[in-house]
C-alpha positions as CSV (number, residue, x, y, z in Angstrom):
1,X,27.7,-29.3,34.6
2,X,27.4,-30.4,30.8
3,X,28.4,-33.7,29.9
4,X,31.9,-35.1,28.7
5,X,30.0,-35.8,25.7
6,X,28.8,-32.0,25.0
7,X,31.8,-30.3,26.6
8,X,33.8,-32.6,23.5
9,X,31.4,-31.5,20.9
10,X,31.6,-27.5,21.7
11,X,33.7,-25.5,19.9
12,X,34.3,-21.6,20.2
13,X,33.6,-19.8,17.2
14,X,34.9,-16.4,16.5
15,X,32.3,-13.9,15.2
16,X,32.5,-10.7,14.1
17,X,30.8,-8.7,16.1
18,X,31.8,-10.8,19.2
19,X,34.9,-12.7,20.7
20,X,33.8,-16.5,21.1
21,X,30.3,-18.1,20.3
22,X,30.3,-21.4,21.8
23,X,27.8,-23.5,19.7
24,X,26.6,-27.6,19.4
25,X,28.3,-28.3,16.4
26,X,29.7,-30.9,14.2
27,X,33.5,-31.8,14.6
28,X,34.8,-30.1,11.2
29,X,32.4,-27.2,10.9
30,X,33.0,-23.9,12.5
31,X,32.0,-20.3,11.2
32,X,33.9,-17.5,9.5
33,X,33.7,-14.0,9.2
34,X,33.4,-12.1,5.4
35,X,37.0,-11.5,5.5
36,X,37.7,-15.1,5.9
37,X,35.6,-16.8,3.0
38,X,36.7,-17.4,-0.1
39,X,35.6,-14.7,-3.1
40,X,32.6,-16.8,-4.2
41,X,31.2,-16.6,-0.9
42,X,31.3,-12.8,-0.5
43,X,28.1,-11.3,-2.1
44,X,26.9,-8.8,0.9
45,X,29.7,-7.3,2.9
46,X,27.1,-6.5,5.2
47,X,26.7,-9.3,6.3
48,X,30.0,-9.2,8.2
49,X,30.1,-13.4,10.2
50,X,28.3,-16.1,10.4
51,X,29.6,-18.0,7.5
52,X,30.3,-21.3,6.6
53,X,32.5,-22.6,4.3
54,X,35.6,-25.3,3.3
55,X,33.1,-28.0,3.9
56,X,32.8,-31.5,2.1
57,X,28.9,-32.8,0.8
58,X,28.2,-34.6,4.2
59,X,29.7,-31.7,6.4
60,X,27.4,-29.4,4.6
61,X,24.1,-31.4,5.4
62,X,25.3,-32.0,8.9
63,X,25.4,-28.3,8.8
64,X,21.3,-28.1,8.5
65,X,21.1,-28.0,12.3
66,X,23.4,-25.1,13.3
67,X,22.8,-21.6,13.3
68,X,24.2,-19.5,10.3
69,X,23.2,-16.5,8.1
70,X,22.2,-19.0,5.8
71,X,19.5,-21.0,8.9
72,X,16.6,-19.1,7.7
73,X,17.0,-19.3,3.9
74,X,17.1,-22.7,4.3
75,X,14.3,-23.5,6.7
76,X,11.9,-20.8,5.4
77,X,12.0,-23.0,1.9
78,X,12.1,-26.6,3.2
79,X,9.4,-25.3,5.3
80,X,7.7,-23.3,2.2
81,X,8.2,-27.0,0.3
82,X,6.2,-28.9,3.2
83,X,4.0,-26.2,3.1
84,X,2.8,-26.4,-0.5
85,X,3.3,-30.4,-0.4
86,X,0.2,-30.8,2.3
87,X,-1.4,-27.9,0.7
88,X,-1.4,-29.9,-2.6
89,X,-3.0,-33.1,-0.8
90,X,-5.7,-31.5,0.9
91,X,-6.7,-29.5,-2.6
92,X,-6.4,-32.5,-4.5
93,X,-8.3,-34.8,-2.0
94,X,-10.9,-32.1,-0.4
95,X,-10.9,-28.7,-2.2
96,X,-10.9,-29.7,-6.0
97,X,-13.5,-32.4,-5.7
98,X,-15.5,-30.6,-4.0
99,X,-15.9,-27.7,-6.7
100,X,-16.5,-29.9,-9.1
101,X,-12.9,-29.5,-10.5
102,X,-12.6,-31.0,-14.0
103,X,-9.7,-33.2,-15.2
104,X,-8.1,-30.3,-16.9
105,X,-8.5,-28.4,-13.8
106,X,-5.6,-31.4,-11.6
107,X,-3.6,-31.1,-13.9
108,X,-3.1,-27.4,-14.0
109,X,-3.2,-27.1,-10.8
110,X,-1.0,-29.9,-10.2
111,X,1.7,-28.1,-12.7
112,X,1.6,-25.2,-10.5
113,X,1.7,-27.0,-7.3
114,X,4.7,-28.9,-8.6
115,X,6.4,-26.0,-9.9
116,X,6.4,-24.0,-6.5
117,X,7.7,-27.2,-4.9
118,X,10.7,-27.6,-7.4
119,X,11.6,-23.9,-6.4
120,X,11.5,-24.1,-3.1
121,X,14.0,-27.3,-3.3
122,X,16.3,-26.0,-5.9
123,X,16.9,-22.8,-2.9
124,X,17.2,-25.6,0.0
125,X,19.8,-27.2,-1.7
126,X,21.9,-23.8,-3.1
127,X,21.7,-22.2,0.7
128,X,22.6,-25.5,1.9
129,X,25.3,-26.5,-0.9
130,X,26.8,-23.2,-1.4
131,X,29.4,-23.4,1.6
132,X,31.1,-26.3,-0.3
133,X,34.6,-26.8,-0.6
134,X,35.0,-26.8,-4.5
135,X,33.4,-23.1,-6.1
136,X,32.3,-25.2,-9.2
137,X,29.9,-26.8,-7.1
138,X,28.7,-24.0,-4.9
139,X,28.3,-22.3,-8.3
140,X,26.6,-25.7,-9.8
141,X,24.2,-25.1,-7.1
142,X,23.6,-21.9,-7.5
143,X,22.6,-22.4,-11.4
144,X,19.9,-24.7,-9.9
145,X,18.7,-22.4,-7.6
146,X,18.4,-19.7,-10.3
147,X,16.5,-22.5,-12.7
148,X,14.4,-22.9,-9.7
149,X,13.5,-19.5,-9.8
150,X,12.5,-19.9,-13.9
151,X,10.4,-23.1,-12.9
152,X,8.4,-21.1,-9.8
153,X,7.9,-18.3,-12.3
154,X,6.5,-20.2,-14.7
155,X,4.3,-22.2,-12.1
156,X,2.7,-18.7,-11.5
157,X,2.1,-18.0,-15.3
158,X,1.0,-21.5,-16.3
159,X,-2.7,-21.8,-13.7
160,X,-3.4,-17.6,-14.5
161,X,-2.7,-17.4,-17.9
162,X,-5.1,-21.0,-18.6
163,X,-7.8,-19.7,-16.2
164,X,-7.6,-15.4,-17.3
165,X,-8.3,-16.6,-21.2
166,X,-10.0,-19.7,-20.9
167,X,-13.0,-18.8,-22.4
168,X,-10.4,-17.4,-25.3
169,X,-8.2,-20.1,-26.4
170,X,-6.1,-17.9,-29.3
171,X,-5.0,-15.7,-26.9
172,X,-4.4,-18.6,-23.9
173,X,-1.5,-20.3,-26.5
174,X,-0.1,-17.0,-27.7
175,X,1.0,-16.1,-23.8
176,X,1.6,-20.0,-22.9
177,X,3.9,-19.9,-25.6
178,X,5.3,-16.5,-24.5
179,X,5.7,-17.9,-21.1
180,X,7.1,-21.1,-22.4
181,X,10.4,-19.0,-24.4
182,X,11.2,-16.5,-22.0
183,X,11.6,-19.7,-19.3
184,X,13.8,-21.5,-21.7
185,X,15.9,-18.1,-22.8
186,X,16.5,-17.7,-18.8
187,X,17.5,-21.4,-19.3
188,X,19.6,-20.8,-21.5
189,X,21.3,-17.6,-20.6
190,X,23.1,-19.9,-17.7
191,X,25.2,-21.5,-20.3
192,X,27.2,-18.0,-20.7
193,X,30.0,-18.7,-18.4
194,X,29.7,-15.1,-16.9
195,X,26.0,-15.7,-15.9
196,X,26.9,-16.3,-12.5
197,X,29.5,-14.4,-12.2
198,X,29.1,-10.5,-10.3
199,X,29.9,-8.5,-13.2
200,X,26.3,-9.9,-14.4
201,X,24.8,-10.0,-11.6
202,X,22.7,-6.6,-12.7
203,X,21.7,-8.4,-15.8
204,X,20.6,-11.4,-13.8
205,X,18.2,-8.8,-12.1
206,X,17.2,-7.1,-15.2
207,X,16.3,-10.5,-16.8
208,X,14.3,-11.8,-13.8
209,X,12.5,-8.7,-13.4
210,X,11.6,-8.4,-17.1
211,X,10.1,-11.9,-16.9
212,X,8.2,-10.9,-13.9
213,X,6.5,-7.7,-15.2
214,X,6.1,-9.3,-18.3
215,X,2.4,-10.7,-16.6
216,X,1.0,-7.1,-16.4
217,X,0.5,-7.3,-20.1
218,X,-1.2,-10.6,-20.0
219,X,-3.4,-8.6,-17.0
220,X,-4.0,-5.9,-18.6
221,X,-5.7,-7.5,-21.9
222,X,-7.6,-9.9,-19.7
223,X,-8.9,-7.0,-17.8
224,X,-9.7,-5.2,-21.5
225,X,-11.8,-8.3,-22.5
226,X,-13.4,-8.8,-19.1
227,X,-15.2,-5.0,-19.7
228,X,-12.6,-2.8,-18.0
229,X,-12.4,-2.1,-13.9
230,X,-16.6,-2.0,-13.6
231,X,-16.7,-5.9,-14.6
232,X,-17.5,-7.7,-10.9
233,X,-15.2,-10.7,-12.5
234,X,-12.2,-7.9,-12.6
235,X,-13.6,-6.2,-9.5
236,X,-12.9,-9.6,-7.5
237,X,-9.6,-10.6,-8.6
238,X,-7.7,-7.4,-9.2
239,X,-7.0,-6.8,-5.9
240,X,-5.4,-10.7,-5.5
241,X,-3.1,-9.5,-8.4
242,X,-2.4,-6.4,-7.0
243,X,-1.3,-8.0,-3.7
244,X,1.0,-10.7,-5.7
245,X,3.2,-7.9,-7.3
246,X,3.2,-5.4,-3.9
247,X,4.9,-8.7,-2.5
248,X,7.5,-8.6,-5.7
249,X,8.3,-5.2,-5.5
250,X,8.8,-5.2,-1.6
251,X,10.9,-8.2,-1.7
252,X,13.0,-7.0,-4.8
253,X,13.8,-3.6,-3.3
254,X,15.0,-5.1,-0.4
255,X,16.9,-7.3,-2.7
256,X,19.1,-4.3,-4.3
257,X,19.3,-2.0,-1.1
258,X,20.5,-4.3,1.1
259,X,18.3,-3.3,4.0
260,X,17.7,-3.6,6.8
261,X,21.6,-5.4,7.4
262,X,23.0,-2.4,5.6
263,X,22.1,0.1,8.5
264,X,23.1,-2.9,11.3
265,X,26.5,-4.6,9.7
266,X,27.7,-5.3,12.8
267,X,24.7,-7.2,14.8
268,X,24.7,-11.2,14.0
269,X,20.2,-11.5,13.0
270,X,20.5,-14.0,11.1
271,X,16.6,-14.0,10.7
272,X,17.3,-10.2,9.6
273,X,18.8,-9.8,6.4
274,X,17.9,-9.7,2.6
275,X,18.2,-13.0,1.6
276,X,16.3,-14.5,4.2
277,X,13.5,-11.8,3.8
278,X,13.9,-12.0,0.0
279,X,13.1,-16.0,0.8
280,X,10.3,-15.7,3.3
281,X,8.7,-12.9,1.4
282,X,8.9,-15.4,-2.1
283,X,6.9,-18.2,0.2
284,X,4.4,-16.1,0.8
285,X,4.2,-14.8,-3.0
286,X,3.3,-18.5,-4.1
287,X,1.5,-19.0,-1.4
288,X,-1.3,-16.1,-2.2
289,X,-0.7,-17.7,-6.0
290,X,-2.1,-20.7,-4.8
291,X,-5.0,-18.6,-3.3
292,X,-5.8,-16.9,-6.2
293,X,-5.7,-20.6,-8.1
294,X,-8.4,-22.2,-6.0
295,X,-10.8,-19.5,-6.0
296,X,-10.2,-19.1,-10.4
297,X,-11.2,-22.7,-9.8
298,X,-13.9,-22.1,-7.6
299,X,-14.8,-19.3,-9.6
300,X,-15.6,-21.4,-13.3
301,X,-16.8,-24.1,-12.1
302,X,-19.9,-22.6,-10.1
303,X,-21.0,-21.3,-13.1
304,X,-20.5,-24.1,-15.3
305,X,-23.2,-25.9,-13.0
306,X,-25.6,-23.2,-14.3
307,X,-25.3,-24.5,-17.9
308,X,-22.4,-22.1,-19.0
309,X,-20.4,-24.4,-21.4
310,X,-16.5,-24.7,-21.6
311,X,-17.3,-22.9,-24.9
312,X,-19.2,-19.9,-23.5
313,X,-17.3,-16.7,-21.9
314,X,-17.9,-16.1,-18.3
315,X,-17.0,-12.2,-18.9
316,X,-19.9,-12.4,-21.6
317,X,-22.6,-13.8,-19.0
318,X,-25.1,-10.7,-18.2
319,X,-24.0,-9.4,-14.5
320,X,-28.4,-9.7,-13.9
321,X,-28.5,-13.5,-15.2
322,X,-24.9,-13.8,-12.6
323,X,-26.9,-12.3,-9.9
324,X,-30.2,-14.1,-10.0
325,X,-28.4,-17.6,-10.9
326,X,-26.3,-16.8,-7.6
327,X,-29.8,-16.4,-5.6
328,X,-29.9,-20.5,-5.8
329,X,-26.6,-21.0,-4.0
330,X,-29.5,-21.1,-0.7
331,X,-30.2,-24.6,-2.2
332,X,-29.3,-28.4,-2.8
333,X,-30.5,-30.2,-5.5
334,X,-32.7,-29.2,-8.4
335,X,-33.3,-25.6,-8.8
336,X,-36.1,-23.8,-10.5
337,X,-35.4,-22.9,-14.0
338,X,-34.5,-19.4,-14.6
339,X,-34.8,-16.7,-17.1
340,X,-31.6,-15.3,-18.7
341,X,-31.5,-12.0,-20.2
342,X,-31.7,-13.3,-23.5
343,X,-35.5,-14.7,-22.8
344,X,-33.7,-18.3,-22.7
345,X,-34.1,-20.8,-20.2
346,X,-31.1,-21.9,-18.4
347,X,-30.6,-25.3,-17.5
348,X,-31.6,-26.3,-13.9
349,X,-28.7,-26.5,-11.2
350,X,-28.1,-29.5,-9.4
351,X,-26.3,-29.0,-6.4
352,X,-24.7,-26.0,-4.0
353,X,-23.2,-23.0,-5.2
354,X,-19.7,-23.1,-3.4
355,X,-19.6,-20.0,-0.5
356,X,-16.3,-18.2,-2.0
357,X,-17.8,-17.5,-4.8
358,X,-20.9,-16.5,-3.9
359,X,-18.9,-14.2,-1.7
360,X,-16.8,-13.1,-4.3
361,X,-19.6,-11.7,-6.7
362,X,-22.0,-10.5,-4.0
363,X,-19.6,-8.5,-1.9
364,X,-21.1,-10.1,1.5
């Protein structure tokens, strides 16, 4: 038999889809069914129970712990923020250092990093928030979470546009700027006080999608000054990209169709719907981002220790003087000199190539 102490704590919740629930919850908290929310709260009628709502600041943290249709859009980006915090101390403390990461190469990294992070709070803190009793706060919230989204965006721009046109520095402020403006016009499109309302809510796709596809022109000039598709540099990293915007698409059409709750209104997965899918799926998007960081990192730095300057074009290096420069990574400490295409002496390496990228450019 439960205790006095849970049997007093146990309420009965009507769902839905079914007569009682009886769930551990907080005195003051129960959950509603679409018909039962207020307006604010009623974005997917799919999504038929499982709400909360009518709750104060401290009912709505207390709320963390209980099962919703908003558990896994919360947990899957606390989690996510966790996830990129320990990521970010064992890349600052092992990774970076290791590579030979320059000072310039923290603090890009660290923007990034710090970007992702700032997304995934801005999200805990609507999906928690947005149950709240007052709709100028559930909709204060739910500015943030959409500035969030800006911010994550531009954590993704900020590391590949630096490290694509490095060796190109004209065209590395032109989109940095670009970048820059469209994040503060998304900024500032919240101060229209229909932004957040649903008649806009098409627009509020449009514009985030636009901002998102925007990067294939950056792409596709960086793959025009890298020699086309046959460069090796282009070879290795396409695909990375490629995988980034298959996870955009996926998670944006399930986004505007409403699947898979639209075919299942009527079944309580709270682990099943578009939101929460749409979360997880934007975890894993910065999470091959930050991927695709360290190995850009990896990438330069390997061949700056074979006496390619800062100055100096990686995409300009002969693939031959690449290929027999890469032989050394066998080695640690001084190399023997060798001969670059041009009849010129490189300088001598002094130290380990790093494996990734000698994996990268080899194909083994």
């Amino acid at each position: 038999m439960p205790s006095a102490k849970v049997l007093k704590n146990t309420q009965y919740i009507e769902l839905g889809s079914y007569q009682y629930w009886p769930v551990l919850v907080p005195r003051g908290i129960r959950l509603y069914t679409y018909e039962q929310v207020p307006g604010f709260l009623r974005e997917n009628p799919y999504i038929t129970d499982g709400y909360r709502a009518y709750l104060t600041s401290r009912l709505c943290i207390k709320s963390l712990f209980i099962l919703s249709n908003e558990t896994v859009n919360i947990w899957s980006h606390l989690l996510g923020f966790f996830l990129f915090f320990s990521l970010g101390v064992y890349d600052m403390v092992a990774v970076l250092p290791m590579v030979g990461a320059s000072r310039e190469d923290y603090v890009i990294y660290s923007i990034g990093l710090f970007c992702f992070q700032v997304c995934m709070l801005c999200s805990v803190g609507y999906h928690l928030f947005c149950c709240h009793r007052s709709e100028k706060t559930s909709r204060r919230w739910m500015a943030l979470d959409y500035a969030g989204i800006s911010i994550g965006t531009l954590g993704c721009y900020v590391p590949g546009v630096f490290y694509a046109f490095y060796c190109n520095n004209y065209w590395r402020q032109v989109y940095l700027v670009m970048v820059l403006a469209m994040t503060l016009a998304e900024f500032f499109a919240q101060i229209h006080p229909l932004y957040l309302t649903k008649k806009w809510q098409k627009l509020r796709s449009v514009i985030f999608s636009s901002v998102v596809a925007y990067g294939l022109i950056p792409t596709i000039h960086w793959i025009w000054l890298s020699g086309g598709f046959s460069s090796e540099i282009v070879q290795g990293f396409i695909p990375r990209v490629f995988i980034m915007y298959l996870l955009a698409a996926v998670a944006f059409i399930f986004y505007i169709s409403k699947v898979p709750e639209r075919y299942f209104p009527d079944t309580h997965t709270p682990a099943l719907t578009t939101s929460s899918m749409l979360r997880a799926e934007r975890s894993a998007l910065k999470k091959q981002h930050n991927w695709n960081i360290n190995h850009k990192i990896v990438y330069r730095t390997d061949f700056f220790f074979f006496g390619v300057s800062s100055s100096d074009c990686i995409s300009e290096v002969p693939s031959s003087f690449i290929r027999r420069a890469l032989v050394l990574k066998c080695t640690i400490g001084p190399c023997t000199t060798v001969d670059g295409d041009d009849g010129k002496n490189t300088t001598e390496f002094h130290g380990s190539i790093h494996q990734s990228s000698w994996n990268l450019i080899s194909g083994s």
